[in-house]
C-alpha positions in Angstrom: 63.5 -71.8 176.2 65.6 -72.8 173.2 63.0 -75.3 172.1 59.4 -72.9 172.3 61.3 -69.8 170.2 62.4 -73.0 167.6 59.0 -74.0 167.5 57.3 -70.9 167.1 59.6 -69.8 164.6 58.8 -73.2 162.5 55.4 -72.8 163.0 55.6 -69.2 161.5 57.6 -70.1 158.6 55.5 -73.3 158.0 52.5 -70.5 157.9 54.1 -68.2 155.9 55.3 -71.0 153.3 51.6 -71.9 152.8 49.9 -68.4 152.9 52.4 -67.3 150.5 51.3 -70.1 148.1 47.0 -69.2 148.1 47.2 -66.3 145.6 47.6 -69.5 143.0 44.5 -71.5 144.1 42.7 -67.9 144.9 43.6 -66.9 141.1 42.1 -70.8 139.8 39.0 -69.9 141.9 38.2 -66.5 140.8 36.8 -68.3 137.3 33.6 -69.6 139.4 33.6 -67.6 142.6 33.3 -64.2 143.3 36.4 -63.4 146.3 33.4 -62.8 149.0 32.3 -66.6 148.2 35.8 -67.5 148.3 36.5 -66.1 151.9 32.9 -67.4 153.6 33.8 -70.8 152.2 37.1 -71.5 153.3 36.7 -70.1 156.8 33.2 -72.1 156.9 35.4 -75.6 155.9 38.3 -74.1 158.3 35.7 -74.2 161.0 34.1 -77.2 160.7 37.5 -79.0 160.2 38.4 -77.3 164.0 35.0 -78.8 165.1 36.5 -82.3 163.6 39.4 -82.0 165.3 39.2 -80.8 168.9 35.1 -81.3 169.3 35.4 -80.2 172.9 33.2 -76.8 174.0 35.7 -74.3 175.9 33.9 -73.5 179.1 34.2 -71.2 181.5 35.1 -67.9 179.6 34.6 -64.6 180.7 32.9 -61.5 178.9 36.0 -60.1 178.6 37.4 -63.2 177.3 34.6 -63.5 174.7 34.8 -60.0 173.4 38.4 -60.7 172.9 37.8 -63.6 170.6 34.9 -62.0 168.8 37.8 -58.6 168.0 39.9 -61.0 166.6 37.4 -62.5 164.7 36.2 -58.9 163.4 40.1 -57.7 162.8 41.5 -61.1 161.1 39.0 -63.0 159.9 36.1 -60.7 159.0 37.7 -57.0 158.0 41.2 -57.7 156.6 40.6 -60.3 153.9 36.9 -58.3 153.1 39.4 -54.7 153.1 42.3 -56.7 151.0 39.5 -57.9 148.5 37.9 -54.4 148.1 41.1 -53.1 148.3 42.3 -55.2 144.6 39.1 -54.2 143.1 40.2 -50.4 143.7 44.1 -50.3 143.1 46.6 -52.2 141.3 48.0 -55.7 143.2 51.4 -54.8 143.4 50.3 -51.7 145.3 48.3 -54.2 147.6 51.3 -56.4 148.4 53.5 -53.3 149.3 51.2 -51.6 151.6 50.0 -55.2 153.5 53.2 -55.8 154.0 53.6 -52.8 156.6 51.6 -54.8 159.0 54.7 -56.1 161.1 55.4 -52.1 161.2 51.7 -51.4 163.0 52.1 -54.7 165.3 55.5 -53.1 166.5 53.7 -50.0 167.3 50.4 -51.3 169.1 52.1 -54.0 170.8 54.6 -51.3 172.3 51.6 -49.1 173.5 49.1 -52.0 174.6 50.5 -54.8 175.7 50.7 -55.2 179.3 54.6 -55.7 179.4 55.7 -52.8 177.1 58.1 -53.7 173.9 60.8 -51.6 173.5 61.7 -51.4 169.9 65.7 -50.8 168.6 66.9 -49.8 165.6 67.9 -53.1 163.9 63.9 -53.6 163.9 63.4 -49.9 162.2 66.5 -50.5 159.8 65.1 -54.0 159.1 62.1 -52.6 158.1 62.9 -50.3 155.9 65.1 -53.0 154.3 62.6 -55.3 153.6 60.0 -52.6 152.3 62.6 -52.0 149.8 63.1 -55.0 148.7 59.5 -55.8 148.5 59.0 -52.5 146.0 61.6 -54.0 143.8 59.5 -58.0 143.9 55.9 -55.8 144.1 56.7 -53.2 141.0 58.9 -55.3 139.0 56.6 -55.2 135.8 54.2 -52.3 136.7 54.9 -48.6 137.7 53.5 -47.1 140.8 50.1 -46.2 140.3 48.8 -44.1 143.1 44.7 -45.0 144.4 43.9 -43.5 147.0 41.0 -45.6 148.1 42.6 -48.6 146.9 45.4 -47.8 149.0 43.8 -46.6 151.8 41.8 -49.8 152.1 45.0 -52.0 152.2 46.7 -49.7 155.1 43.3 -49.8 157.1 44.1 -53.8 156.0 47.2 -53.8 157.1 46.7 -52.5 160.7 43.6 -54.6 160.6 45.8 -57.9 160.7 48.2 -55.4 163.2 45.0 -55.5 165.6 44.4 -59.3 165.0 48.0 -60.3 166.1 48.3 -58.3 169.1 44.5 -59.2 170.1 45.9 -63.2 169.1 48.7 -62.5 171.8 46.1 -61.2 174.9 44.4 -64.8 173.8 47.5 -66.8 174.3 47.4 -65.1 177.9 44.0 -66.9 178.7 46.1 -70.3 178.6 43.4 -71.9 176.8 43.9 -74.7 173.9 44.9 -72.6 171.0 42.6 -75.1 168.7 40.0 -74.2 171.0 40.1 -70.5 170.8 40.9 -70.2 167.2 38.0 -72.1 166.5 35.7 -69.4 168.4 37.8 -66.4 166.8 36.9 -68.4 163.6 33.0 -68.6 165.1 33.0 -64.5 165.4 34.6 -64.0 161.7 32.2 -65.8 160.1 29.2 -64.7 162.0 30.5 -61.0 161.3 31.2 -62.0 157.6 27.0 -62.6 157.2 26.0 -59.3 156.7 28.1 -58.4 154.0 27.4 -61.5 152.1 23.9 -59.6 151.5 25.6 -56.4 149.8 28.2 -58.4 147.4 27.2 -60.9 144.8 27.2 -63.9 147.1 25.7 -67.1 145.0 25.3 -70.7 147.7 25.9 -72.7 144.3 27.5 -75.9 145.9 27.5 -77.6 142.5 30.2 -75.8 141.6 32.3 -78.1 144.2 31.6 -80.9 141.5 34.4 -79.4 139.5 37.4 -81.3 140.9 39.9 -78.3 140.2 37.5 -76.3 142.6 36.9 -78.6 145.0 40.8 -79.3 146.0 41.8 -75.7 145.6 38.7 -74.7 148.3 40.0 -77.7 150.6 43.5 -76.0 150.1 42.0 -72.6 151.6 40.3 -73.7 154.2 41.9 -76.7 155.9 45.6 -75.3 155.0 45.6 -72.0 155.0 42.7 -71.4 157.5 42.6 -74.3 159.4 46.3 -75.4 159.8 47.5 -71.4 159.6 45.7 -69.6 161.5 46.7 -72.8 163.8 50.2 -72.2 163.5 50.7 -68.1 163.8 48.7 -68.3 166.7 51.0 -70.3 168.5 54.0 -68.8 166.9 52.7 -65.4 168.2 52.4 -67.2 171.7 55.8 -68.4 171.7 57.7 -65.7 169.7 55.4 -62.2 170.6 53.6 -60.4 168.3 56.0 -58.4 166.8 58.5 -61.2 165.8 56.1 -63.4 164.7 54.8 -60.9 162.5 58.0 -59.9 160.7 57.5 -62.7 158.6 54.9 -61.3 156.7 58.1 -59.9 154.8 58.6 -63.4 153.0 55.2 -63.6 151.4 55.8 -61.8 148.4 59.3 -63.7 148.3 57.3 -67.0 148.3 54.4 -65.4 146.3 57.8 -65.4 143.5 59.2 -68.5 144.1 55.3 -70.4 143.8 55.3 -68.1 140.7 58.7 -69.3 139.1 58.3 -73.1 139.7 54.4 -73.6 139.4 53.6 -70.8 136.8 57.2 -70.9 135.0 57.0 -66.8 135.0 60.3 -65.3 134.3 62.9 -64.2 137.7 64.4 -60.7 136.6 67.6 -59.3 138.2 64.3 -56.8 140.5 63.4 -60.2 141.4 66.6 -61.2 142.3 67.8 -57.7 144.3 64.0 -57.6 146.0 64.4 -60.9 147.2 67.9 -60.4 148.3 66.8 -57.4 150.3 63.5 -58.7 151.6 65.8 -61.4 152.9 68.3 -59.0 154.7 65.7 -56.7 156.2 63.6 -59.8 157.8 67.2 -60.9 159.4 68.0 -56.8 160.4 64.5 -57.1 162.2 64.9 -60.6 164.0 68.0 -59.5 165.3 68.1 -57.9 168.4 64.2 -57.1 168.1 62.9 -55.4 171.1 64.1 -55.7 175.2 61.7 -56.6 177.2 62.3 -54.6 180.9 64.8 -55.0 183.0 64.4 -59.0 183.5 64.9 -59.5 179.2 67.8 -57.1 180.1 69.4 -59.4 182.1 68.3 -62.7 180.3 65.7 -63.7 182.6 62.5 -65.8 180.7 59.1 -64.1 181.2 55.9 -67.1 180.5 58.3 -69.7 180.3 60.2 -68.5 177.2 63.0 -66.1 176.2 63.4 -63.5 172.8 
């Protein structure tokens, strides 16, 4: 219906908008915290804000069921933002934000071979791609020449089908029919219980009076009950109305509103590669979402499959 694809496509933007904005309270936090303290607090505070919300226990799961939440919890929680960090320490950022931003490319391909009913990708989503990836250079390397690390780049591909794994995984979940509070609250669960162990081989510090420090205290609360909390929230439910593959295309317009937070908050300067990158992330994102994928003979002919058309 009309209505879910307009709500999932809100929800998606309304995730991006706010993802796209963290680097700026990540940056303020980085004085005090290393970026393994960063990610065990806001997913900690992301949790415990799920538990305020919807206290309810989900009953009745399944093994399958559970080893499908604690996946998503290793893939998007645990290994991506843990693979990014590692991945910034190794390589330049600009590289980072180019290769991450292949992710909607990996979904495309792993929802096509594993999802039950099979994603048939056209050319407008291949086009679109290679669009936006252009346009993304020209935001990403707009001050700084390409400098290859191969570790460092390696780490944010492994990254970026990481968070490729995560959303397809996040669209088996939305098959379960469960209460997507519910269940991203147990993926959140698995992250953070993964996430333990490697606080013990990175320079992980408790010190809770640093939260004392207004500046650091809001910023945190930004993280984890906006960006983790509320977010992971909202893509989940825009991958269960929209699919996996459309919902991830708009990991294009992070780096457009990674710029635009810059600009207005930080007052850096918007060059004419500013300008042209945007322009082209802009055109590649509406190349993909047009004419995405057909879905077997019943999309063919129009026909909704789960309540809900593409």
């Amino acid at each position: 219906m009309k209505e879910n694809r307009a709500a999932g496509h809100l929800s998606a933007l309304l995730t991006i908008l706010i993802w796209g904005t963290t680097f700026i309270s990540t940056k303020v936090l980085l004085a005090d915290f290393q970026p393994i303290e960063i990610l065990f607090f806001r997913f900690v505070i992301g949790l415990l804000a799920l538990l305020a919300v919807c206290p309810h226990r989900m009953r009745g799961t399944t093994g399958r069921q559970e080893l499908t939440f604690a996946a998503a919890g290793l893939c998007g929680v645990c290994l991506y933002y843990l693979l990014e960090n590692i991945a910034l320490t190794c390589t330049m950022a600009s590289n980072v934000g180019v290769i991450i931003s292949v992710a909607p490319f990996f979904t495309a391909i792993l929802s096509h071979l594993f999802l039950k009913q099979g994603e048939k990708l056209r050319a407008g989503f291949l086009i679109g791609f290679i669009v936006a990836m252009a346009g993304i250079a020209l935001i990403s390397f707009n001050d700084a020449a390409l400098e290859l690390s191969p570790i460092g780049d390696l780490l944010a591909l492994l990254a970026a089908f990481l968070w490729a794994c995560y959303s397809i995984l996040t669209r088996r979940i939305s098959d379960f029919g469960r209460n997507t509070l519910l269940t991203t609250r147990r993926v959140f669960f698995y992250g953070i219980l993964f996430m333990i162990p490697a606080l013990f081989f990175f320079d992980f510090h408790l010190g809770l009076g640093r939260f004392a420090d207004r500046t650091c205290l809001l910023n945190i609360l930004f993280l984890g009950l906006g960006a983790s909390a509320l977010c992971f929230v909202t893509w989940n439910s825009a991958v269960r109305l929209l699919g996996a593959v459309k919902t991830s295309i708009y990991i294009y317009l992070v780096p457009v509103i990674t710029v635009a937070a810059s600009v207005l908050i930080l007052h850096e300067p918007f060059t004419w590669m500013t300008a042209a990158g945007t322009l082209l992330t802009l055109a590649g994102l509406l190349l993909s979402e047009s004419n995405l994928f057909i879905k077997g003979e019943a999309k063919q002919k129009g026909e909704s499959t789960n309540g809900f058309t593409r």
